[in-house]
C-alpha positions in Angstrom: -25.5 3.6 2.1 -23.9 6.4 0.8 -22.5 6.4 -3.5 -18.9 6.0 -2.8 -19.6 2.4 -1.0 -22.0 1.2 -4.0 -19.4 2.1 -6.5 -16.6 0.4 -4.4 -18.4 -2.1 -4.1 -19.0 -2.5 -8.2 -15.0 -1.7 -8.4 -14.7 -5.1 -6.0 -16.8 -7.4 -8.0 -14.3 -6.7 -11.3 -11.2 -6.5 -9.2 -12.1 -9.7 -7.8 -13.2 -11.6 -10.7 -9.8 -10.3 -12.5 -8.1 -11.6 -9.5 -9.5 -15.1 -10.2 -6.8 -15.5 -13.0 -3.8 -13.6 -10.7 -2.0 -14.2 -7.4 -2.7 -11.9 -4.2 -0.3 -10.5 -2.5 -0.7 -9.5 1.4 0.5 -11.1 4.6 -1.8 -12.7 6.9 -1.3 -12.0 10.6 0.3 -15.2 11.0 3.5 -13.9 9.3 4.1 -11.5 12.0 5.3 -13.9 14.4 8.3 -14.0 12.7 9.5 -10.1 12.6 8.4 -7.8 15.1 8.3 -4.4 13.3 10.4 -2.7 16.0 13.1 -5.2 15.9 13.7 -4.8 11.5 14.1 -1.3 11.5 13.8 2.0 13.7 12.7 5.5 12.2 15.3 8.0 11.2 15.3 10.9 13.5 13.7 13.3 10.8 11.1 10.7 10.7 10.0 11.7 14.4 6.4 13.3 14.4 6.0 16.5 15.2 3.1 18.0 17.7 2.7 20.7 16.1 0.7 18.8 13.2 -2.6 19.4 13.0 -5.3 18.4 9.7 -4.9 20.4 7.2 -1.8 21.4 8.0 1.2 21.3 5.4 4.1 18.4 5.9 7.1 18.6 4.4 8.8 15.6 3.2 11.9 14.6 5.2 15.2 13.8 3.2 13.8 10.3 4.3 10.8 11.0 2.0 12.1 12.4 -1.1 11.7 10.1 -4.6 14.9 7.4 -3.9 16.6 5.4 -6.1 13.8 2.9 -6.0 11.3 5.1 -7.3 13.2 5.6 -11.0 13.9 2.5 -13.1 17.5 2.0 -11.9 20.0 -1.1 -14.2 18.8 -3.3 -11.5 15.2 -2.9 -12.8 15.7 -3.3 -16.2 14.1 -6.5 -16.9 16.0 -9.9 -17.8 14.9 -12.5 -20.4 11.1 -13.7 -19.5 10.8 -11.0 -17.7 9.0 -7.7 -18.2 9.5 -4.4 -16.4 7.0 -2.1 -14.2 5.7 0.6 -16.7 6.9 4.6 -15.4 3.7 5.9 -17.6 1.5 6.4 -15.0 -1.7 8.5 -15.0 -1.4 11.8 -13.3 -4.5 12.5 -11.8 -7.7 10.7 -11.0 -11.0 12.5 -10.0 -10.7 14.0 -6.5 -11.9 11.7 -3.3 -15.3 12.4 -1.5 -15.3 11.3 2.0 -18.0 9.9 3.7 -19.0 12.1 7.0 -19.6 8.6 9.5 -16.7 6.7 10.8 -18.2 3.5 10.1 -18.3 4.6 6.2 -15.0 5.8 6.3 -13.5 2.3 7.8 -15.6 1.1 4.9 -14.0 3.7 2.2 -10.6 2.2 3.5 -10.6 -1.2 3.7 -12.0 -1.3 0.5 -9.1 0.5 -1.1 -6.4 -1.0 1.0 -7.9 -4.8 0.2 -8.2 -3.4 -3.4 -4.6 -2.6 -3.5 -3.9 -6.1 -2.1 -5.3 -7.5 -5.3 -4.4 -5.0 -8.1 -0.6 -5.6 -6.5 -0.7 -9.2 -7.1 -2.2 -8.6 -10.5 0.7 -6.2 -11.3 3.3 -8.5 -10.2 2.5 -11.8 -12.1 3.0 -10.4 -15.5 6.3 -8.9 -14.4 7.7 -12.2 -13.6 5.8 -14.1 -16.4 7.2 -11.7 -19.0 3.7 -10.1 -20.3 4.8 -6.6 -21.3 1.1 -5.2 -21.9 -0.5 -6.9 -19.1 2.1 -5.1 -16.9 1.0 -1.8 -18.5 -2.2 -2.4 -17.9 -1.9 -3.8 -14.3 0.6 -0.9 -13.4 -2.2 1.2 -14.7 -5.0 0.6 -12.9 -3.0 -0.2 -9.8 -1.4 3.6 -9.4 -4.9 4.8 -9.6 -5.4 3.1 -6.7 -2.6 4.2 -4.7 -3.8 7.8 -5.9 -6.9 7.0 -4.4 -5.5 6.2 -1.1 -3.3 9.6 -1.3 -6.7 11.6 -2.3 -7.5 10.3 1.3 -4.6 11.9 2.8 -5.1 14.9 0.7 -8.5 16.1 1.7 -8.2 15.1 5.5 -4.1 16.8 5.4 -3.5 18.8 2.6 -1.6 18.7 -0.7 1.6 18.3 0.9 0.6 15.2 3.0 -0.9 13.5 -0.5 2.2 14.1 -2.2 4.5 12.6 0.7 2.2 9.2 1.0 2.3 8.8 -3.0 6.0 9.0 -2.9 6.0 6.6 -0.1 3.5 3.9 -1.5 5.4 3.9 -4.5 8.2 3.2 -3.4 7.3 0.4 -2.3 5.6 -0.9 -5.2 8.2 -0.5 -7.3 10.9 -2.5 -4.6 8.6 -5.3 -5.3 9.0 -5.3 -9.0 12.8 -4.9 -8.6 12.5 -7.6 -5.8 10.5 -10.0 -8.1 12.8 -9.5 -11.1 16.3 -9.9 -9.1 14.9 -13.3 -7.8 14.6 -14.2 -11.2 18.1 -13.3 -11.9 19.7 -15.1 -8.7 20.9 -11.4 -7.6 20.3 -12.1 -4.2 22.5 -8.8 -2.7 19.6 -6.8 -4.8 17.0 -9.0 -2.5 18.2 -8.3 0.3 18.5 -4.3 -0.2 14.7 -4.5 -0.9 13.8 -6.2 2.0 15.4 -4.0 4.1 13.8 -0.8 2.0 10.5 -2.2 2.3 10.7 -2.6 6.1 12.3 0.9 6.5 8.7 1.6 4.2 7.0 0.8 7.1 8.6 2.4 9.6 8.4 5.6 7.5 4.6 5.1 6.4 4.3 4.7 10.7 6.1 7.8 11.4 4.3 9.9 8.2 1.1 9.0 9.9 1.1 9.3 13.5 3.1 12.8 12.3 -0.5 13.5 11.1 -2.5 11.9 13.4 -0.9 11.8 17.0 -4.3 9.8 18.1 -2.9 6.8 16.2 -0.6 4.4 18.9 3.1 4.7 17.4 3.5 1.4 15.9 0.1 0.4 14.6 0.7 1.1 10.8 3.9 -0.3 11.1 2.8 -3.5 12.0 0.3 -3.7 9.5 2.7 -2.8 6.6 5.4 -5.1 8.1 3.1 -8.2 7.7 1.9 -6.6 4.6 5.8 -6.3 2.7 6.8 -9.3 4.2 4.1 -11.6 3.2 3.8 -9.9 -0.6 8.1 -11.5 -0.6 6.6 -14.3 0.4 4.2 -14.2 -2.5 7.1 -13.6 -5.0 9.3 -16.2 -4.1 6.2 -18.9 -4.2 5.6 -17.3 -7.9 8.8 -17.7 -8.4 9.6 -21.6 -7.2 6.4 -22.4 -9.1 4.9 -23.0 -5.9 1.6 -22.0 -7.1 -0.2 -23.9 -4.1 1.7 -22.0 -1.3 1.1 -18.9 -3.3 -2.6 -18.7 -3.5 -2.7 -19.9 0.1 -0.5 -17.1 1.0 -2.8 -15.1 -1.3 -6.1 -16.2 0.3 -4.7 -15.5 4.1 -3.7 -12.4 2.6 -6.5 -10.7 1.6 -8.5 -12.3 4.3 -6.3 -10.2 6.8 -6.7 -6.6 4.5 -10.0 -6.3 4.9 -9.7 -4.8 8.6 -6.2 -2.4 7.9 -8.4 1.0 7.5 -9.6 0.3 11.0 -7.5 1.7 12.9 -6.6 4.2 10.9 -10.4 5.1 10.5 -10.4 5.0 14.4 -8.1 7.6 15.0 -9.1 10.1 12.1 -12.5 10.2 14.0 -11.6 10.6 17.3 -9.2 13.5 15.7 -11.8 14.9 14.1 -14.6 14.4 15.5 -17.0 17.2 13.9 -15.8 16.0 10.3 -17.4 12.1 11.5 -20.2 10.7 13.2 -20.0 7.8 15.0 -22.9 6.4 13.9 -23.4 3.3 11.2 -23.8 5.9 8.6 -23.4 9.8 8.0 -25.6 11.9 6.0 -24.6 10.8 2.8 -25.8 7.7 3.4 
């Protein structure tokens, strides 16, 4: 089994004991039979894949994909009494991401990170609502270099450009949950509502980035997944929120049951677009 799995696997253990004392928050595919991805929001036009990408090449973020509103600490964000706000004082760089050389390790590599995001997000949530300045510094922390992670992905298989346009979306939707999170607790439901709607347009964009990339991932896929996953993190939020702590760990639990299989299809297509780069085997040569 190749390093990068034993040392994800070492990451889990902590992330998952820290998570013992936090609430998770991902969807579980049973919270898609209320939205169907296609009917929330369609794709702007400059969203529209290209098939002229190819890996490594260079993409250029659309006006779509450029740092919004919800990416800078706006008034709305500022954080009411009891509540704290989502640190800006991020880390800049983590060490660069090795990929695996099987498909079977890479679906490994991204589950892993993608269910370790699912965690880390909760984490970073609950001390935004419950007011804990530090432990949202800390949480906000650790949980960027994660997303980072996930871009490094992008970065080696894409290019620098294609790393920088996934951090810029995946951050923005991080940070509509903290602005999502603290308007609940203000009763600003117009604020609500604008999130929601940017964090389905997120996944329609994330979609659209990707199959930009990749044209042997089916148009829709990620969309789907990031649907469920936004609209089940709200759910998460509001549970917090109502001091529903019952519906929120159940939530939680169906949650992170359901991430543990998102890299797969994503895994999928990367090897079947690249097919020298993975074997299909159980494991490459750095196992």
């Amino acid at each position: 089994m190749s390093r990068w799995i034993l040392n994800s696997r070492s990451r889990r253990v902590v992330v998952l004991s820290a998570a013992l004392g936090a609430v998770v928050a991902l969807p579980s595919a049973s919270w898609a039979q209320t939205t169907t991805p296609a009917a929330q929001s369609t794709p702007a036009a400059q969203m529209t894949p290209s098939a002229q990408m190819t890996p490594g090449t260079s993409m250029t973020p659309s006006a779509a994909l450029t740092p919004s509103a919800a990416l800078t600490p706006s008034a709305a964000m500022t954080p009411s009494t009891g509540t704290a706000a989502m640190p800006t004082a991020l880390p800049t760089e983590v060490p660069a991401v090795t990929l695996p050389s099987s498909e079977a390790d890479l679906r490994v590599m991204l589950d892993n990170l993608l269910q370790e995001h699912t965690y880390l997000a909760g984490i970073a949530i609950a001390p935004v609502i419950g007011g804990d300045q530090a432990q949202a510094q800390a949480a906000a922390t650790v949980l960027d270099e994660n997303t980072q992670e996930l871009g490094g992905v992008f970065g080696q298989l894409y290019g620098d450009q294609a790393q920088q346009t996934f951090l810029t979306l995946w951050r923005r939707h991080i940070a509509d949950y903290v602005e999502y999170a603290q308007a609940g607790l203000r009763g600003d439901t117009a604020t609500q509502a604008r999130d929601r709607q940017d964090l389905l347009q997120f996944a329609q964009d994330t979609d659209a980035f990707v199959t930009g990339l990749n044209p042997d991932l089916p148009p829709g896929t990620v969309a789907q997944g990031l649907t469920m996953h936004v609209q089940g993190t709200m759910q998460v939020i509001d549970a917090l929120e109502a001091k529903d702590y019952m519906t929120a760990f159940n939530l939680a639990k169906e949650g992170a049951d359901m991430s543990a299989g998102l890299g797969d299809p994503l895994a999928s297509a990367i090897a079947q677009q690249m097919p020298n780069e993975f074997s299909a085997g159980a494991g490459g040569a750095g196992s």
